[in-house]
N, C-alpha and C positions, 0 to 999 in steps of 0.2 A: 714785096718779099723778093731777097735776090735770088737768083737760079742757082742750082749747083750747089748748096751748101747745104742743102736740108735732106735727112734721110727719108727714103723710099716709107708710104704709110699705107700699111695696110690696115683697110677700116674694118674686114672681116678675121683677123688673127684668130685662130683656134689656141685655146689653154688649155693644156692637160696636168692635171691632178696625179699625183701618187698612188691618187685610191681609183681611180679610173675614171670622175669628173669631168665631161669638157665643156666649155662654152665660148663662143665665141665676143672678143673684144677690139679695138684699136689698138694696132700698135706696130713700132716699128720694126720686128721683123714677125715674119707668116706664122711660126707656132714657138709658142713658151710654154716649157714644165715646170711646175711648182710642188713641195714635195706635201701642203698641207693647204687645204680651201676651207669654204665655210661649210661643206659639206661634212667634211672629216675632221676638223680642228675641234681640240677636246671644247674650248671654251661656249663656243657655238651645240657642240651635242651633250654636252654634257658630261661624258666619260672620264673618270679619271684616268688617263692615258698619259704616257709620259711620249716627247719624241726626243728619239736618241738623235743624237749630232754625234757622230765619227766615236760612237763606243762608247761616249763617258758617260752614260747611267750603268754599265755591266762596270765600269772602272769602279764607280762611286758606289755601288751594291757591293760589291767584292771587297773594298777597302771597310764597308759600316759591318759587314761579317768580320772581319778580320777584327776590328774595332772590338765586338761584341764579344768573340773567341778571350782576347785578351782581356778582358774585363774580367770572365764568366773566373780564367784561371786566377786570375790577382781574386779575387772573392772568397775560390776556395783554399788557393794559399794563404789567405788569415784565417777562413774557417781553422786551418790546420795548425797556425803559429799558434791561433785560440786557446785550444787544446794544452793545460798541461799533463807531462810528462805523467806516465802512472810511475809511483814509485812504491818501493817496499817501505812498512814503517821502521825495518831494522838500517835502511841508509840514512834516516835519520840522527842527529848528533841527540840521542837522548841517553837518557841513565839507563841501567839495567835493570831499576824498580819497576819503571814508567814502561820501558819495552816491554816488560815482561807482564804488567797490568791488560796492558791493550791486546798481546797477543790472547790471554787467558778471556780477553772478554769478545775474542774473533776479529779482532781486527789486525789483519796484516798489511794490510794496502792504505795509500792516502787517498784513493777512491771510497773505502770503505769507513773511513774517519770522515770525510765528507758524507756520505750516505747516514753516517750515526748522528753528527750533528746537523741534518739538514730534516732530520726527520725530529729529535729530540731536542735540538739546541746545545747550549753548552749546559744546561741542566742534566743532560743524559749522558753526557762525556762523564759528568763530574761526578755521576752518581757509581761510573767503575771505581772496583776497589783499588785505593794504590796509587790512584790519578787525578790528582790534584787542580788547583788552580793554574800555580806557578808553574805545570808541565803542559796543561792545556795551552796558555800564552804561549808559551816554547815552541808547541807544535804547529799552533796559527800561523806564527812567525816565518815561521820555516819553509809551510807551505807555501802562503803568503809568497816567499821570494821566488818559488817554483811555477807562482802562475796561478794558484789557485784563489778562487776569491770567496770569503766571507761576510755575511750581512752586517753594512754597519754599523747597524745600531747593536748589535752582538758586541763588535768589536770595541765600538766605548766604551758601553759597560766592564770589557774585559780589561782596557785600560786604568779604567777608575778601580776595581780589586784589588791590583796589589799595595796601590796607594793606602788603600786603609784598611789592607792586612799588615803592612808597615807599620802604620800608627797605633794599631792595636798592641 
């Protein structure tokens, strides 16, 4: 071995731990710190413990909140696109027969034409006086473009109506 080229060895070096750990080992200089041993290191105790390096678990917590915030809003902003518009049945483009039937039979809202058909069907639409087929379709339609939605096997059948009210 040549002289002079090999660093100083100390056979008793003390390591100190983070968590306050010492033991002593070889090495070349007199004490080294270490910020995680087998004392304290999750893998060896078990804990699930995170170790931070220079902040970035409070970084990458703060950005999966932030993350999550924007999520929660995009969610309830389509809850709310969801939603259609309440509207009156008189902004409707219908006749003054047919306005005039639904109002007589209480219904002034397209809330409330939903509530009628969703409990009766279009059986119970059709059973008002004055309010036919050909203006029930009319109304669906209209809705229909507003956001509102109707069962579709309702809706074929109402399809198939006029075709062989036509033919008749």
């Amino acid at each position: 071995m040549r002289e002079g080229i090999h660093p100083e060895w100390y056979p008793e070096a003390t390591v100190i731990c983070a968590c306050g750990n010492t033991w002593l080992t070889g090495a070349t200089k007199p004490e080294l710190r270490t910020d995680v041993c087998a004392a304290c290191h999750p893998f060896f105790t078990g804990e699930a413990r995170i170790v931070d390096t220079e902040g970035q678990v409070e970084r990458f917590m703060k950005r999966l909140r932030q993350r999550e915030e924007i999520l929660r809003e995009q969610e309830e902003q389509a809850v709310e696109d969801e939603a259609p518009p309440e509207v009156a049945i008189e902004d409707l483009d219908l006749g003054s027969r047919y306005l005039n039937a639904l109002i007589e039979a209480g219904i002034t809202t397209a809330s409330e034409f939903m509530a009628a058909y969703e409990e009766g069907g279009d059986e119970a639409l059709l059973d008002i006086k004055g309010f036919g087929a050909k203006s029930l379709i009319d109304v669906k339609r209209q809705l229909r473009g507003m956001g509102y939605t109707f069962d579709t096997q309702q809706e074929e059948e109402d399809e198939d109506e006029p075709e062989e009210a036509e033919e008749a």
